[in-house]
N, C-alpha and C positions, 0 to 999 in steps of 0.2 A: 918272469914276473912272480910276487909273492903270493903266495895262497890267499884265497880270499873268502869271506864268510856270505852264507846268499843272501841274498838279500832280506832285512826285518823292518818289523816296523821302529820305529827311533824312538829310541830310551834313554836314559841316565846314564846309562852305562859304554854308551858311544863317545870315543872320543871328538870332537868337535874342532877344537881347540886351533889344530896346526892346519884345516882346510880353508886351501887356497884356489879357487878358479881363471884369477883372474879376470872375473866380474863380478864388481864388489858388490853390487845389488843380492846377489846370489852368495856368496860369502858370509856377507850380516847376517843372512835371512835364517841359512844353517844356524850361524852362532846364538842368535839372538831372538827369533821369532820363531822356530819352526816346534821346538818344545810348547812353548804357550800357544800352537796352533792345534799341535795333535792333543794337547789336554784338552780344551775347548769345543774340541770334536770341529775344526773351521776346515782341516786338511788331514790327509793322512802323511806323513812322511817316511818312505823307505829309503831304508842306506845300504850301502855295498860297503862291508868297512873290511880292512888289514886283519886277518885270520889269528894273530895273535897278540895285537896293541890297541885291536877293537877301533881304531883310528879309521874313520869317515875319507874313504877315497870318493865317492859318490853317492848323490841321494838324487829323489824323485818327491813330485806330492801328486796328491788326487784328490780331487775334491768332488761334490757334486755341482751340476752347475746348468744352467741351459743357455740358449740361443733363441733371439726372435725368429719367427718364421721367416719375413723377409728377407735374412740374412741365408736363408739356407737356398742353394743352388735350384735353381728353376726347375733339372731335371730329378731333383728329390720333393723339391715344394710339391709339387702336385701330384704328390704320394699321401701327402697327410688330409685329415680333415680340414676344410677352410677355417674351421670352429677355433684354433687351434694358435695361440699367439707365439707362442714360444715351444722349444721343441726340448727336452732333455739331453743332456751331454752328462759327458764326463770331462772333468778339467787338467788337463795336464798340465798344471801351474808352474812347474818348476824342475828343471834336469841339468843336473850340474857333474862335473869330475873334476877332482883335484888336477893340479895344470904338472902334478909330478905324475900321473896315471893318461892324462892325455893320450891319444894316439895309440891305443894299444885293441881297442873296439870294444873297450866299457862303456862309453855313451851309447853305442850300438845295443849294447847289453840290457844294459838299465831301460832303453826306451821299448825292445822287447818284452820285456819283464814289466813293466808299463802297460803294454798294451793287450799282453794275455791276460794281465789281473784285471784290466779295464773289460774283456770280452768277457771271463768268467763271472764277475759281480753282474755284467748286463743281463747275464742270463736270471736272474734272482730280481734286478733294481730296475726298470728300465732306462734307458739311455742310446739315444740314435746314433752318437759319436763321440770319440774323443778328438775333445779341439784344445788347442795351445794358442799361446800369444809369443811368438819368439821376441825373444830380447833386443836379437838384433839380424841384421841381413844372413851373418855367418850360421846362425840356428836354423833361422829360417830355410839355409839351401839345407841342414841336414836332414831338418824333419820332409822337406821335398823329397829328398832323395829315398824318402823311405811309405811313402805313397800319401803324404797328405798334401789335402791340396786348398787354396787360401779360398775365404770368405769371403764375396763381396763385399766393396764398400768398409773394409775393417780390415784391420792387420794379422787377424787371428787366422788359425790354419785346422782344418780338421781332419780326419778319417773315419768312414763310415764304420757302425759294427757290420755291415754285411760284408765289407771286404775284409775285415779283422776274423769274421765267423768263416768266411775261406779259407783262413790259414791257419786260424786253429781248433776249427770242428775235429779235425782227427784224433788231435794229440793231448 
């Protein structure tokens, strides 16, 4: 595989251009909104691009975001204050890899790198969890597979910071 750059946050200076997912939702989104998102201060967007042609094999966003209490699972509900309508999150809006990088364990990577910068800002922002809305059933099994688990009543999916603060209080 080619060298690759770690991940920053997305500038002018990334190539854009030739990123292909294969879900055009997430393609446009790169090409066309994700600049006017992170000027706007709406999302942040990180890329993992090509070590030497600066070309965008993968990106992420984050946003801030919350969740009604309701929605949150009965054995965390009655952890908070009743007082208490909505809970703070963090938003995992968006993870994508170019469909030439595919299969190589950069979405693995990217969602990593996701979710330690989602623990380290908790420490500083508050935020109960990062939760996502997968795009389709195929996201959906991956973010499963990597310990989030869905939200009643809604298609969204979350992870607590206290199992994220297990994994990366040491390092």
């Amino acid at each position: 595989m080619n060298k690759i750059n770690p991940t920053q946050l997305l500038n002018r200076q990334h190539n854009r251009t030739n990123f292909h997912c294969d879900e055009k939702l997430l393609d446009v989104y790169l090409k066309r909104q994700a600049g006017q998102d992170v000027r706007k201060r709406l999302s942040a967007c990180f890329v993992l691009t090509a070590y030497e042609s600066n070309e965008v094999i993968g990106y992420y966003t984050l946003s801030n975001n919350s969740i009604p209490l309701q929605l949150v699972p009965e054995v965390y509900r009655k952890k908070f204050p009743s007082s208490y309508e909505s809970i703070p999150t963090t938003l995992l809006g968006r993870l994508a890899i170019d469909k030439n990088y595919q299969g190589k364990g950069l979405g693995e990577f990217l969602l990593v790198d996701a979710l330690k910068r989602s623990y380290e800002i908790s420490q500083t922002s508050a935020s109960f969890a990062v939760v996502t809305d997968p795009i389709n059933n195929k996201a959906a099994e991956f973010y499963e597979k990597y310990g989030f688990q869905k939200l009643p009543d809604s298609g969204k999916m979350f992870i607590p910071m206290k199992t994220l603060s297990d994994l990366f209080k040491s390092t």
